[in-house]
C-alpha angles and dihedrals in degrees: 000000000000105000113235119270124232139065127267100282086042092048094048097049094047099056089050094097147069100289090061093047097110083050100056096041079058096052087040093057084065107021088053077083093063092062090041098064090052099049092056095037098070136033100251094165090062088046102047091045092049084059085046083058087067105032138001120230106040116219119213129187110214109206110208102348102192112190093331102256089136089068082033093060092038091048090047103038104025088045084221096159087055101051110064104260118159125250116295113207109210106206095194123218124186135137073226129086089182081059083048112057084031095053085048111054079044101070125095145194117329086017116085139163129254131162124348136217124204097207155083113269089256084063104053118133118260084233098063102090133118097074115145092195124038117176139185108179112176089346125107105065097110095048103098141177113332095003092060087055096046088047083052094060097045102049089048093053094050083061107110106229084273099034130129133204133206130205125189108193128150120230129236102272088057126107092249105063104023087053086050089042095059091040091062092045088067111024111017104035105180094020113140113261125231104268108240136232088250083054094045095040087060093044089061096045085043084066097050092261118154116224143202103193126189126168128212128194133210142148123234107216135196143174102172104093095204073052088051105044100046090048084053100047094042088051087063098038086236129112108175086076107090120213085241086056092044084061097047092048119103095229104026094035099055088043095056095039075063093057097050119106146217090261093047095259133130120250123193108188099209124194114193129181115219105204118194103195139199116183 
């Protein structure tokens, strides 16, 4: 099968939209876990309410906001929608129209949907500011070098004067990045890498944010190989590779011989930074 054209920021793209839907539901069926963990790691009722304090309704910018399984986590684990919290304005932000559309019909009380923006972060409107609340949750791999820079500055500017921002990113001894990492050695040599959490946490302090950083740690397990195949694909951007030619594969093949285990299942070790960010 012809492998699909195109670098990291193109792939990706490319597989946000109704074709790639059986795929996603695959990878969803693991990465769920991802939003999940952050929902529960931190106390997101108190913080949104403290932002109520100042303005109601909050306004919040979604970077990237994929097919909306962040607000989705938040509404299900933190029972915002059950506790009282003012209304939260989602202002939705994605190259994608698919994530779009997706992202909006996603979202739930007190969650609802305001403007949207068809672009990448770099691109924002200058227009777009006085958000008290800017978040990028999962989102910034395929913003490398000088784009992710240039997506620093702009969602730092969109922060209202008490604003605070939030990035989700995992680091490079995660899944994530070290299976990616392996896939370009062999088949994309030269192919532009996910950026990290350690390279988009300097870009942010290269931009005179202050940052609070944690760090959790979890591991995504599965033991259903069509599961598997479709999360894997969907982690390279890249479905003409079949699970069964990721494991004869040199690179692909010897990383994941090192997540089986014992009980024949597959086991991703994931470390993600949580930033909590101030400009």
């Amino acid at each position: 099968m012809k492998r699909e054209a195109g670098d990291t920021s193109e792939r990706s793209l490319a597989h946000w939209s109704e074709a790639g839907r059986d795929e996603m539901d695959a990878f969803y069926r693991v990465a769920t876990l991802d939003y999940r963990m952050l929902a529960e790691a931190f106390d997101w009722w108190t913080f949104f309410e403290e932002r109520r304090q100042a303005r109601s309704p909050v306004r919040i910018l979604d970077v990237a906001c994929g097919s909306g399984k962040f607000p989705t986590a938040l509404h299900r684990y933190t029972r915002l929608g059950e506790r009282g919290s003012g209304p939260l304005v989602l202002d939705l932000l994605d190259p994608s129209p698919f994530s779009l559309r997706e992202a909006s019909t996603a979202l739930r009380t007190p969650m609802v949907p305001g403007e949207q923006f068809e672009c990448g972060l770099e691109e924002l409107p200058r227009a777009a500011t006085d958000y008290d609340v800017v978040w990028a949750v999962h989102a910034l791999y395929a913003l490398p070098g000088a784009k992710l820079a240039a997506g620093v500055d702009a969602f730092l500017r969109a922060l209202n004067r008490t604003g605070m921002g939030f990035v989700a990113h995992a680091s490079r001894s995660s899944h994530y990045l070290s299976f990616y990492e392996a896939y370009l050695a062999h088949h994309r040599p030269g192919g532009t890498p996910f950026s990290s959490a350690e390279e988009v946490t300097a870009a942010f302090r290269a931009a005179g944010a202050q940052i609070d950083a944690r760090t959790i740690h979890y591991d995504q397990v599965i033991d259903d190989e069509t599961v598997l195949e479709g999360f894997l694909q969907r982690c390279l951007f890249d479905s003409t590779l079949s699970l069964a030619e990721m494991r004869e594969d040199d690179a692909l093949g010897a990383y994941l011989a090192r997540c089986q285990t014992p009980e024949n299942k597959m086991r991703f070790r994931q470390d993600v930074s949580m930033l909590f960010i101030r400009a």
